[in-house]
N, CA, C and O atoms as a GROMACS GRO file, in nm:
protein
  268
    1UNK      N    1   0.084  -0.118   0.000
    1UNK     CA    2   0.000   0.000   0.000
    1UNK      C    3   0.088   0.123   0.000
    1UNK      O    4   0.180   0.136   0.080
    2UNK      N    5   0.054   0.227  -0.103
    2UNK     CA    6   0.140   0.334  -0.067
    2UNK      C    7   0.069   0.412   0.001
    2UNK      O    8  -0.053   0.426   0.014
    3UNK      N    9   0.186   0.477   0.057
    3UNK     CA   10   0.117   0.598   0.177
    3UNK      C   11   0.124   0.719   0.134
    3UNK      O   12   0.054   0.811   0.174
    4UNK      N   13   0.235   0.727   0.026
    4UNK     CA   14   0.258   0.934  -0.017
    4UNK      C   15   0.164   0.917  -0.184
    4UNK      O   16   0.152   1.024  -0.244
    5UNK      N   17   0.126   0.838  -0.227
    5UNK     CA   18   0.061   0.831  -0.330
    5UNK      C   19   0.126   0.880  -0.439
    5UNK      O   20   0.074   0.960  -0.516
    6UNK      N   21   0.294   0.816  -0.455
    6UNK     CA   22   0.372   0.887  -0.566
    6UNK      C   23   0.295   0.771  -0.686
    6UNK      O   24   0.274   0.798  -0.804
    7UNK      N   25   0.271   0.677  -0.636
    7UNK     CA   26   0.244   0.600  -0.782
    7UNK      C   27   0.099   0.638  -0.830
    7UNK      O   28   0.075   0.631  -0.951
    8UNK      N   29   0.022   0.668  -0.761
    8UNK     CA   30  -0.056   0.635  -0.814
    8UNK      C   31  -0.102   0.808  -0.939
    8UNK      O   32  -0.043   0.916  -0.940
    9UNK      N   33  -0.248   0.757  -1.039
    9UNK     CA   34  -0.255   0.834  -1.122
    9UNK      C   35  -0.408   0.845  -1.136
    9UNK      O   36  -0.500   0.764  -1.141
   10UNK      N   37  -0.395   0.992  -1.142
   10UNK     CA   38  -0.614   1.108  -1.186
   10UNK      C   39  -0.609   1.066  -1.297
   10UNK      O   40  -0.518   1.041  -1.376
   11UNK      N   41  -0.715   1.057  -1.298
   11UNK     CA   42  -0.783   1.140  -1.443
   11UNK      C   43  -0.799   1.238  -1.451
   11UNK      O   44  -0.784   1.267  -1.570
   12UNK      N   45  -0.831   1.351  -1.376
   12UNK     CA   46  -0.898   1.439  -1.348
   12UNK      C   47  -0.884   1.507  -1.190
   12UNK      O   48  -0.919   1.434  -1.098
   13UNK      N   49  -0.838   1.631  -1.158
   13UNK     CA   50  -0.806   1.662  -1.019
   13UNK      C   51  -1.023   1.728  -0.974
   13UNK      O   52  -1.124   1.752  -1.041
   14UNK      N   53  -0.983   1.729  -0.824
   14UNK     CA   54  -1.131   1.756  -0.774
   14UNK      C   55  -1.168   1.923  -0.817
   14UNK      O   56  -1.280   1.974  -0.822
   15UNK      N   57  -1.055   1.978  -0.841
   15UNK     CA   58  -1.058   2.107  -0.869
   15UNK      C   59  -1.090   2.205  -1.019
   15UNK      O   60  -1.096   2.325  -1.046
   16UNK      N   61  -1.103   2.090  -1.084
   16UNK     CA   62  -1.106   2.096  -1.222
   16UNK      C   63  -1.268   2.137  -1.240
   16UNK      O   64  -1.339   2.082  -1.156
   17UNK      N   65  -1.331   2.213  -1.325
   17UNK     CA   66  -1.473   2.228  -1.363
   17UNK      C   67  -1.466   2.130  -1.499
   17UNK      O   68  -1.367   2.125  -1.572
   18UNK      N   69  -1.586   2.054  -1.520
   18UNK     CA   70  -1.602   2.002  -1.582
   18UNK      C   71  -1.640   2.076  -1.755
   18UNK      O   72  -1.716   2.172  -1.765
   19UNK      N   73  -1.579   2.016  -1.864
   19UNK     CA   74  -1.604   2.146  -1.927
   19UNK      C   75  -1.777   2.075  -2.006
   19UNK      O   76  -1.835   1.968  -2.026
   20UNK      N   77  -1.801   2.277  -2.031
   20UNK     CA   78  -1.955   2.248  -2.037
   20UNK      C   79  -2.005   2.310  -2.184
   20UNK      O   80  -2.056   2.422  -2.177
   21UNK      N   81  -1.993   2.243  -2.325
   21UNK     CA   82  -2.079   2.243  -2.429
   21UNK      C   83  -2.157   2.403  -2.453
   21UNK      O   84  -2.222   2.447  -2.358
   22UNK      N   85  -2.148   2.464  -2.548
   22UNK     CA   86  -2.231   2.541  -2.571
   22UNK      C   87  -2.356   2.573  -2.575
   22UNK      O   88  -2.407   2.669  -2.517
   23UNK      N   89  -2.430   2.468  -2.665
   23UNK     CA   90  -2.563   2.435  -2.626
   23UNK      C   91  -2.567   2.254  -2.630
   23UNK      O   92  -2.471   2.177  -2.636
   24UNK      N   93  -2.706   2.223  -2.624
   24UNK     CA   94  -2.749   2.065  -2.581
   24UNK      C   95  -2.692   2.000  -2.677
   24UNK      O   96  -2.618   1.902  -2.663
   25UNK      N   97  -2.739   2.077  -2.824
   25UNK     CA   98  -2.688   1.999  -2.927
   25UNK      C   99  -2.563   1.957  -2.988
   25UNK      O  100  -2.532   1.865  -3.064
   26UNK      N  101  -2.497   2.059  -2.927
   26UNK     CA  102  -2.346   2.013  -2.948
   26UNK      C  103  -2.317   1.838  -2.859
   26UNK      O  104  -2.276   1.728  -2.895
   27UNK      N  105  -2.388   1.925  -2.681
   27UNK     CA  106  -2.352   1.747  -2.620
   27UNK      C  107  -2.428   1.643  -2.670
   27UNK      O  108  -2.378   1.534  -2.640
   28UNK      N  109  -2.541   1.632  -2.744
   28UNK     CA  110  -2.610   1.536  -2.790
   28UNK      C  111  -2.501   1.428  -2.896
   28UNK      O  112  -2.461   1.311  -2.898
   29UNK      N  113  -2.484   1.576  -2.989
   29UNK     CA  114  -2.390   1.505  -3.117
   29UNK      C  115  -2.234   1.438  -3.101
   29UNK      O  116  -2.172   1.373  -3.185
   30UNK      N  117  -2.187   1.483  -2.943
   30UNK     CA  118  -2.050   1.476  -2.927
   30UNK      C  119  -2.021   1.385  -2.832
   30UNK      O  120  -1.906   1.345  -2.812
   31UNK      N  121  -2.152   1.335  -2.751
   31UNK     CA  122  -2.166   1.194  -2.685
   31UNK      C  123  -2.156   1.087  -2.698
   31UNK      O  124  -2.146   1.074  -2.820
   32UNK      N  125  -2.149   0.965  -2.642
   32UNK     CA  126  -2.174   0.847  -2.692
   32UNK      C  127  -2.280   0.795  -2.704
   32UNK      O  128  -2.364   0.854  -2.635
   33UNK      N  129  -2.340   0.668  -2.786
   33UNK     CA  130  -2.396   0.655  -2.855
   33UNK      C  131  -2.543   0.610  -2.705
   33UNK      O  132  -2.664   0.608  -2.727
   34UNK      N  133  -2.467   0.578  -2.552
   34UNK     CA  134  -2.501   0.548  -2.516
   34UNK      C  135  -2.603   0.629  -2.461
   34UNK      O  136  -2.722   0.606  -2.440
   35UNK      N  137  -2.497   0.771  -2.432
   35UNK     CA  138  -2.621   0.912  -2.375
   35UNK      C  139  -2.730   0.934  -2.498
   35UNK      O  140  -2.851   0.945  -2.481
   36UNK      N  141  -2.678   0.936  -2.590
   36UNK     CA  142  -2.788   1.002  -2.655
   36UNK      C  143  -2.918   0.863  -2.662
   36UNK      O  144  -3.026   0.913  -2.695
   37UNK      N  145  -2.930   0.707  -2.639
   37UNK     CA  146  -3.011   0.655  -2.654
   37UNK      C  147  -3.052   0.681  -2.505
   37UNK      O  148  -3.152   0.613  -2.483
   38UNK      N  149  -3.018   0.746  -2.404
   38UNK     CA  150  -3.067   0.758  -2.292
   38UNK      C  151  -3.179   0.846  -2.264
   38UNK      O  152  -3.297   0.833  -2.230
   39UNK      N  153  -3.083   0.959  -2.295
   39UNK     CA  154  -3.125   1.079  -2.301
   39UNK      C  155  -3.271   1.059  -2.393
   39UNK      O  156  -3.372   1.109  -2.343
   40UNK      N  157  -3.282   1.006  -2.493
   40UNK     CA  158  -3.419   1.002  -2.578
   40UNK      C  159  -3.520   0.907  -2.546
   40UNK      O  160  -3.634   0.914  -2.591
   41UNK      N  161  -3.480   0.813  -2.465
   41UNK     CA  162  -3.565   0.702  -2.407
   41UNK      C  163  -3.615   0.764  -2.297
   41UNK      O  164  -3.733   0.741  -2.270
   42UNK      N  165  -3.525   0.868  -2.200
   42UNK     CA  166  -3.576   0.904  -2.064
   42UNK      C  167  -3.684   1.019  -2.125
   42UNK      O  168  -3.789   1.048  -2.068
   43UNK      N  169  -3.646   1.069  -2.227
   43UNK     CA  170  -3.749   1.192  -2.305
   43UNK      C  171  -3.895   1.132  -2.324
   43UNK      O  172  -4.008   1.136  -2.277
   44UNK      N  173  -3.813   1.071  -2.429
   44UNK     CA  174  -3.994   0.993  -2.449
   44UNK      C  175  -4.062   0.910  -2.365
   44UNK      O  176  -4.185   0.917  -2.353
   45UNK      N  177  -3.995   0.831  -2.304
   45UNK     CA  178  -4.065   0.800  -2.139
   45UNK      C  179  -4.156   0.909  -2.038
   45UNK      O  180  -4.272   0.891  -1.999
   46UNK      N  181  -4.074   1.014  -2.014
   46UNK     CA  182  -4.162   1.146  -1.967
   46UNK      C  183  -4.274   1.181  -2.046
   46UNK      O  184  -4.381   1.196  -1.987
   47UNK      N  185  -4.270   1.201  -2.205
   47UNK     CA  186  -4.401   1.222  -2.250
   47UNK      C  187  -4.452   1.114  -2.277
   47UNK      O  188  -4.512   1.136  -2.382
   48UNK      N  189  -4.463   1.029  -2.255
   48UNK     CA  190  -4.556   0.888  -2.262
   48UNK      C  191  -4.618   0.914  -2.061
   48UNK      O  192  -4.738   0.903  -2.034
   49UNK      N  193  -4.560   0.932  -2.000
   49UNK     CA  194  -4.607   0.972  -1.857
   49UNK      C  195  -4.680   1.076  -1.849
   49UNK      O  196  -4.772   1.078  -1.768
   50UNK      N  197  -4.662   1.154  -1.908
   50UNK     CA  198  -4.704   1.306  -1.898
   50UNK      C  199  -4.833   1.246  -1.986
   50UNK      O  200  -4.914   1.188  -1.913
   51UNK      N  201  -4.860   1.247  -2.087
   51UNK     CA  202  -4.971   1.228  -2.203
   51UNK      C  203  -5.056   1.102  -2.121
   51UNK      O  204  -5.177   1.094  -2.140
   52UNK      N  205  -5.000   1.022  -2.045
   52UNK     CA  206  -5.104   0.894  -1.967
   52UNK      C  207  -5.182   0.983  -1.844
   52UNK      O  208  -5.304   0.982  -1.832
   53UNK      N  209  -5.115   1.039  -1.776
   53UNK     CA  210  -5.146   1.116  -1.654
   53UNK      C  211  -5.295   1.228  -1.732
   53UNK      O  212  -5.417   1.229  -1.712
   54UNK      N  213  -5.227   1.286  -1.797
   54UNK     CA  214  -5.336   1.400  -1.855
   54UNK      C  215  -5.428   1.344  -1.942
   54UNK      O  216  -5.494   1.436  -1.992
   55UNK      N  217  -5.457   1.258  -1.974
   55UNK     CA  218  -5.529   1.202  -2.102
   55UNK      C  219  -5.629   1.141  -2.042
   55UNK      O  220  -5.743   1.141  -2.088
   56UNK      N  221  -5.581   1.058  -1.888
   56UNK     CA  222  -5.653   0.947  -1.839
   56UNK      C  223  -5.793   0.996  -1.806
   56UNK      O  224  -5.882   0.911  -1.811
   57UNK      N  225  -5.818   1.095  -1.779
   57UNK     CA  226  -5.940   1.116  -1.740
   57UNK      C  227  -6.037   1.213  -1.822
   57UNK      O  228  -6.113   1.301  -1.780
   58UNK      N  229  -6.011   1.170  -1.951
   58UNK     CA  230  -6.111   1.223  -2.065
   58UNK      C  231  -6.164   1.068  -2.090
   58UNK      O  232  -6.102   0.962  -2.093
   59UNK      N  233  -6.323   1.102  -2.109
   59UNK     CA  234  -6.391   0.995  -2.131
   59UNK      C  235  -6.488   1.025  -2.264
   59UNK      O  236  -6.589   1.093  -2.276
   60UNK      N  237  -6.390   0.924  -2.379
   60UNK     CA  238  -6.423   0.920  -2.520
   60UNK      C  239  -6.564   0.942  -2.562
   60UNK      O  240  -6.622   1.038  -2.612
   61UNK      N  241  -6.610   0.788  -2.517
   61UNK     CA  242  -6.737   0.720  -2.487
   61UNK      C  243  -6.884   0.847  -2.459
   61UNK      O  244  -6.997   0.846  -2.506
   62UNK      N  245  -6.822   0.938  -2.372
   62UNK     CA  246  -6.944   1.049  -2.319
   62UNK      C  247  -6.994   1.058  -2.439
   62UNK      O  248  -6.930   1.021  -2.537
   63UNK      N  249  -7.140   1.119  -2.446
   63UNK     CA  250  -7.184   1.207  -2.496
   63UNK      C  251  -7.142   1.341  -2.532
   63UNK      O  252  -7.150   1.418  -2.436
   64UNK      N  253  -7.088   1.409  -2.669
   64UNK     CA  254  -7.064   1.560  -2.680
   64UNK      C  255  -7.145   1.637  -2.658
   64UNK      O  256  -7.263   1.619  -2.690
   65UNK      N  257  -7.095   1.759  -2.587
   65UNK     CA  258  -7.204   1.879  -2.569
   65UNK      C  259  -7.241   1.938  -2.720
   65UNK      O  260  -7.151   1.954  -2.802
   66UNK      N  261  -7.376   1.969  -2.749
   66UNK     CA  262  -7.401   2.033  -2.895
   66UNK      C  263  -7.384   1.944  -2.980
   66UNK      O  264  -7.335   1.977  -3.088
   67UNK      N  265  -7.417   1.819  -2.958
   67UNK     CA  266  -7.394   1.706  -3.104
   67UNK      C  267  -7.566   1.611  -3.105
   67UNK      O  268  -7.589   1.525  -3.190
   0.00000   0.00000   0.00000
């Protein structure tokens, strides 16, 4: 085990800001293949949630007013 940590090696110090893309689309296009199937699955997951939540309680079936 070392104790002064000469061997060992960062990637990256804690002090470092992570660097941050101009806009989304740059990080979309400059990601791996993995974020961007994430990123669009967690998207369309939210509006498949969002559209079930709000939708659920319209009832087709009723009668229209004025028909």
């Amino acid at each position: 085990m070392l104790s002064s940590g000469a061997g060992m090696t960062t990637v990256g110090s804690a002090n470092e800001a992570p660097e941050i893309p101009d806009n989304v689309g740059d990080w979309l296009r400059g990601g791996s293949l993995f974020q961007r199937n994430l990123i669009l699955n967690l998207g369309l997951f939210a509006a498949g949630v969002w559209l079930a939540r709000n939708l659920s309680d319209i009832d087709l079936m009723a009668p229209q007013p004025g028909v």
